[in-house]
C-alpha positions, -999 to 999 in steps of 0.1 A, spaced: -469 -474 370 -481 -454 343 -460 -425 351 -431 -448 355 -436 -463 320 -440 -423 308 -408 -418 322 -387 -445 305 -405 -442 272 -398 -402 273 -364 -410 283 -356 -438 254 -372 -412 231 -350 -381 236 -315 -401 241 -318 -436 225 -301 -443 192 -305 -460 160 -288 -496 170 -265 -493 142 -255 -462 162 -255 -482 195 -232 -510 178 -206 -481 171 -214 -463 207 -203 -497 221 -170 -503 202 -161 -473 211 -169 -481 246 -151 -513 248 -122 -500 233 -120 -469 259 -121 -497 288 -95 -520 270 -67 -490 269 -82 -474 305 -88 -507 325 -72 -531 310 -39 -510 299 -38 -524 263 -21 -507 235 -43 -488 210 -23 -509 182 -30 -540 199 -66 -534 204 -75 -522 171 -56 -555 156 -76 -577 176 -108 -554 165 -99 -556 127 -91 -597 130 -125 -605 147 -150 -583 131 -157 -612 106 -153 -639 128 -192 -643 135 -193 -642 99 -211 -681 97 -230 -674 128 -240 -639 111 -255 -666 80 -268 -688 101 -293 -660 122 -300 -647 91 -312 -675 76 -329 -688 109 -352 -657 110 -355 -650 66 -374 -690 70 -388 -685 103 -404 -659 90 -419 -676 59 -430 -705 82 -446 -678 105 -466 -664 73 -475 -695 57 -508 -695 53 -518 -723 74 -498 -703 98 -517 -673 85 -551 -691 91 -547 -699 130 -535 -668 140 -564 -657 118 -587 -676 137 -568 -666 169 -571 -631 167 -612 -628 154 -618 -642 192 -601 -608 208 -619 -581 215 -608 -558 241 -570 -539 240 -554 -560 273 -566 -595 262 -547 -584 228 -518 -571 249 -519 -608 268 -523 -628 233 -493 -613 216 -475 -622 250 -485 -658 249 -477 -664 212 -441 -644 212 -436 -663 246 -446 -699 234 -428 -695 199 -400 -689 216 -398 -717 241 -400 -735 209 -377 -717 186 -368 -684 192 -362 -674 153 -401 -688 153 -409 -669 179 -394 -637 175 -412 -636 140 -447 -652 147 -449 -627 179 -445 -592 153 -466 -608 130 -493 -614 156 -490 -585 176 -496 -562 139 -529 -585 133 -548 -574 168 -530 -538 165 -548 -544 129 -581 -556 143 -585 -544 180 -595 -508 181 -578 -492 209 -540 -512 213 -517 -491 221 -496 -500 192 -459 -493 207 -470 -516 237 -484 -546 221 -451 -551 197 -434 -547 233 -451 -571 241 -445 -597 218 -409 -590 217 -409 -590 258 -415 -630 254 -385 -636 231 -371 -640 271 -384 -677 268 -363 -688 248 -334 -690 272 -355 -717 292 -367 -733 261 -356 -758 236 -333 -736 212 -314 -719 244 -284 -723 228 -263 -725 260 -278 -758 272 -281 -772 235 -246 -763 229 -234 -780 262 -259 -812 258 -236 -818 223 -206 -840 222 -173 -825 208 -190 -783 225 -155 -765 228 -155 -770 269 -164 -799 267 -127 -813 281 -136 -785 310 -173 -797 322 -177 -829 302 -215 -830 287 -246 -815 307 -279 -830 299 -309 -814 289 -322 -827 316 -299 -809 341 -306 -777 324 -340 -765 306 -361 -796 318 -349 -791 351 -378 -792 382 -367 -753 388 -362 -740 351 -398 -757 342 -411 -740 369 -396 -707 361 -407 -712 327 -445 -716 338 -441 -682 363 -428 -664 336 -458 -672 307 -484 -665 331 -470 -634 347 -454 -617 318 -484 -613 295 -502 -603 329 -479 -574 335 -479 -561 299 -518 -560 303 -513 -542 335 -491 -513 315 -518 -506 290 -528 -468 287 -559 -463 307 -590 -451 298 -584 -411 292 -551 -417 287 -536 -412 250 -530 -444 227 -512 -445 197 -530 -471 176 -509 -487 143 -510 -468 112 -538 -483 92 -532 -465 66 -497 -472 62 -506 -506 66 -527 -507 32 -507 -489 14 -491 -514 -11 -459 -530 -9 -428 -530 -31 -433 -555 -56 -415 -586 -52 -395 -595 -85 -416 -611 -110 -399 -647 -115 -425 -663 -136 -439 -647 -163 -450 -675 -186 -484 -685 -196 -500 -711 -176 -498 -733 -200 -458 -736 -206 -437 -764 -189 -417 -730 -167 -448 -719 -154 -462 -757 -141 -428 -769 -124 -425 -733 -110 -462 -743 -94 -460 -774 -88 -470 -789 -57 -452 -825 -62 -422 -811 -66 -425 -793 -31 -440 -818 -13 -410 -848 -25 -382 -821 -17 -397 -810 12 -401 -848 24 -367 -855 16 -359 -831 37 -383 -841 68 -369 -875 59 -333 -866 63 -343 -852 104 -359 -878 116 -330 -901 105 -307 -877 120 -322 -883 156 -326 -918 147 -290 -921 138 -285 -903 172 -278 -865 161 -282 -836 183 -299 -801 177 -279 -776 165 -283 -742 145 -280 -761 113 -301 -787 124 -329 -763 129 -324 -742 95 -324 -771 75 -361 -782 94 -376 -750 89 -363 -746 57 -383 -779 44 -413 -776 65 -416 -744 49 -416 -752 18 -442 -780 30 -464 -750 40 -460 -726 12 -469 -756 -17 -450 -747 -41 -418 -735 -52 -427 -700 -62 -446 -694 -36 -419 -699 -15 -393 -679 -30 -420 -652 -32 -423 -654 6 -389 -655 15 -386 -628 -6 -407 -608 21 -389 -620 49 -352 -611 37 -363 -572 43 -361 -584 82 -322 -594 78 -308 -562 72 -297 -551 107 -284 -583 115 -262 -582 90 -251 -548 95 -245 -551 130 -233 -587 142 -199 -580 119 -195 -550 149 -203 -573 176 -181 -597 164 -153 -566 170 -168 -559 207 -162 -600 215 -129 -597 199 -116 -567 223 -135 -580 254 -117 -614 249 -81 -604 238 -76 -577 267 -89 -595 292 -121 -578 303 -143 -602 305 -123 -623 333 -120 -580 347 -155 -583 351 -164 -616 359 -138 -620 388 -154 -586 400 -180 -607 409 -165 -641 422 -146 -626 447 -180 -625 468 -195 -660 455 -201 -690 474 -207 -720 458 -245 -715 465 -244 -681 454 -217 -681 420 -246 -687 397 -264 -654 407 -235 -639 401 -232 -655 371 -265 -641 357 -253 -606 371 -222 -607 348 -235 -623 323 -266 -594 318 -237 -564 319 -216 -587 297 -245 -593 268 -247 -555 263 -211 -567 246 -215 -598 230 -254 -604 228 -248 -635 212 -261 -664 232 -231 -686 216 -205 -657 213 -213 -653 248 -205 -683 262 -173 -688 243 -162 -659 261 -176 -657 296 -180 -696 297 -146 -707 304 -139 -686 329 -177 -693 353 -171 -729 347 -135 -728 362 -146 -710 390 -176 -731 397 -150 -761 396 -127 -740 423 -152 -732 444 -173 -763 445 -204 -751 424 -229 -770 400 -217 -764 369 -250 -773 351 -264 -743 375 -235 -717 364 -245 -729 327 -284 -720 329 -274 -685 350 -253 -674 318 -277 -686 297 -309 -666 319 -288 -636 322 -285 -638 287 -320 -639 279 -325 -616 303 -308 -586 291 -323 -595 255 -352 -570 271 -331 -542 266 -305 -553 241 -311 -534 207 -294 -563 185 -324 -588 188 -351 -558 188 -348 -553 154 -366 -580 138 -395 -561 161 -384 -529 141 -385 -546 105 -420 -563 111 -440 -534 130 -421 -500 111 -413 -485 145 -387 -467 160 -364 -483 190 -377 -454 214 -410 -460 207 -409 -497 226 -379 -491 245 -393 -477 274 -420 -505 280 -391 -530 276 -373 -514 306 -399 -520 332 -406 -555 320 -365 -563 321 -369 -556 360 -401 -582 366 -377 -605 346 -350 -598 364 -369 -603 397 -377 -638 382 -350 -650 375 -330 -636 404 -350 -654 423 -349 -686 403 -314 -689 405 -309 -681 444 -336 -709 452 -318 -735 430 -291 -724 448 
């Protein structure tokens, strides 16, 4: 296993990109298949490219906000505290590896913006503390578990399809939650991947003899770019006191609190807003006071900048794949050999070879999800089991999907070649999983 591991990791080092660099690799890509496979016009293509680039513009906002606030509410200091307290019981470099698991991996389930913060920010404190973690590994690790969120409860696929008025909704009505992620075979899934994943990871830890690259303490002390000063007053003046004032955070931020509970009493669903606005306010809950929390965020906007570089690129990609056609190309591919038992596995095939295109869990489904759910009604098969295959192959090409790895990047200062390679060999136990998930459901 060890020499596998060598293998990838030597192999993402010497040929893998920037992402940015991926992003472009990939339009170029797409475009190449639209003209050869598809036979549209260069004109036509480019149009469609130019049209779309902005058109995950609010969903661009909306993911960058998600993880600029779940990252404040991951570094709150009551936050701060636990996985304080967490980490001064680990010891040993593989219970570290397994810890950083758990946390990205149960974050996740709950939220993935949560979780795909708390897990960096986790895995740097036992790189920090544990002498010995292999450093590239462990934030591997804690990105590895970002998978769970495609079983948990912000898998945008099954919220989006659980909401009244979803755009396919006229197609395949509404799907419970209860048909999807709380499902007797997706809990169950979700309980073989926790315990396994953070098992394997362990497992691919450098052996004794073998060489570790441990995080940079160094770098890590050295200090950060100041954050702009906002309050400069004496303590004394009015500025100073409302800019530290605790009663002013705690009524806004139970106004807020106030305004979600009514929402689900009133009978609202979750949605990306719904969840923005909640960790919005329970941050500032968290953080006390007002300046406190614009110091934070402060911090956490560093973690935005890829997203918003890159999704205006994906947004292109989605645009060509759904304009020439080469989505239904590649999905069809696949259908010709489903039964209605066996459509969903296909489903999660195409659905990992189609998020290397549009790795946008809601992007993706607007493209690939008309198409699977018209097939499923042809052909006889459960729609709420075609649904949780696009969402899992989704989730599972995450692994090696740059887009969502850089947050990782942000938080830990690494390179994508340095985790790539461990990320590889955990995509195939995922895989295996959720192959097999599917096909038993089936």
């Amino acid at each position: 296993m060890q020499r596998i591991t060598a293998f990838f990791t030597e192999l993402m080092r010497r040929y893998l990109p920037d992402p940015f660099v991926f992003a472009i690799g990939l339009t170029l890509l797409t475009m190449v298949l639209a003209v050869t496979v598809q036979g549209q016009a260069i004109t036509a293509l480019t149009t469609s490219w130019g049209k779309g680039f902005w058109a995950l513009l609010a969903f661009t906002t909306q993911m960058a906000v998600i993880l600029a606030m779940g990252y404040v509410l991951a570094t709150a200091p009551l936050t701060d505290r636990l996985l304080d307290r967490l980490v001064s019981h680990v010891s040993s470099p593989r219970t570290a590896i397994i810890v950083a698991t758990l946390v990205g991996g149960i974050g996740s389930w709950l939220n993935w913006g949560f979780g795909l913060v708390v897990g960096g920010i986790v895995a740097r404190k036992l790189a920090l503390r544990v002498k010995g973690v292999h450093y590239p590994l462990i934030i591997a690790s804690a990105y590895s578990a970002f998978t769970l969120y495609g079983l948990g409860l912000s898998a945008s696929i099954p919220v989006l399809i659980s909401t009244k008025g979803h755009p396919l909704e006229a197609q395949m009505g509404i799907i419970p939650l209860s048909e999807t992620i709380f499902s007797p075979t997706m809990l169950i899934t979700s309980l073989v991947t926790i315990v396994t994943l953070p098992l394997l990871n362990a497992w691919l830890h450098p052996k004794a003899g073998q060489p570790v690259k441990e995080i940079d303490r160094a770098l890590d002390a050295a200090p950060k770019a100041a954050a702009p000063v906002l309050d400069t007053d004496e303590s004394g003046t009015l500025a100073h006191r409302l800019n530290n004032s605790r009663l002013l955070s705690f009524v806004i931020g139970a106004i807020g609190m106030g305004y979600v509970a009514l929402h689900f009493v009133q009978g609202g669903s979750i949605d990306l807003n719904l969840i923005n606005f909640f960790i919005l306010f329970l941050g500032i809950l968290l953080l006390g006071t007002p300046i406190r929390y614009v110091e934070k965020l402060n911090e956490g906007i560093r973690t935005i900048s890829g997203i918003i570089l890159q999704y205006p690129f994906y947004a292109g990609i989605m645009a060509i794949m759904a304009s020439s056609g080469l989505v239904d190309t590649l999905s069809a591919a696949f259908v010709k050999v489903a039964t209605p038992a066996t459509l969903p596995f296909w489903g999660l095939i195409s659905s990992f070879v189609i998020n290397f295109f549009a790795p946008s869990g809601g992007g993706h489904w607007v493209i690939q999800g008309p198409f699977m759910i018209e097939a499923a009604k042809t052909i006889g098969a459960s729609v709420s089991h075609t649904s949780v295959a696009v969402m899992l192959g989704n989730a599972w090409n995450d692994l090696v999907q740059p887009f969502w790895i850089l947050p990782a990047l942000a938080l830990s200062r690494l390179k994508l070649k340095d985790i790539m390679g461990y990320t590889v060999i955990m995509m195939f136990w995922i895989g295996i999983v959720y192959s097999v998930a599917i096909l038993v459901w089936g």
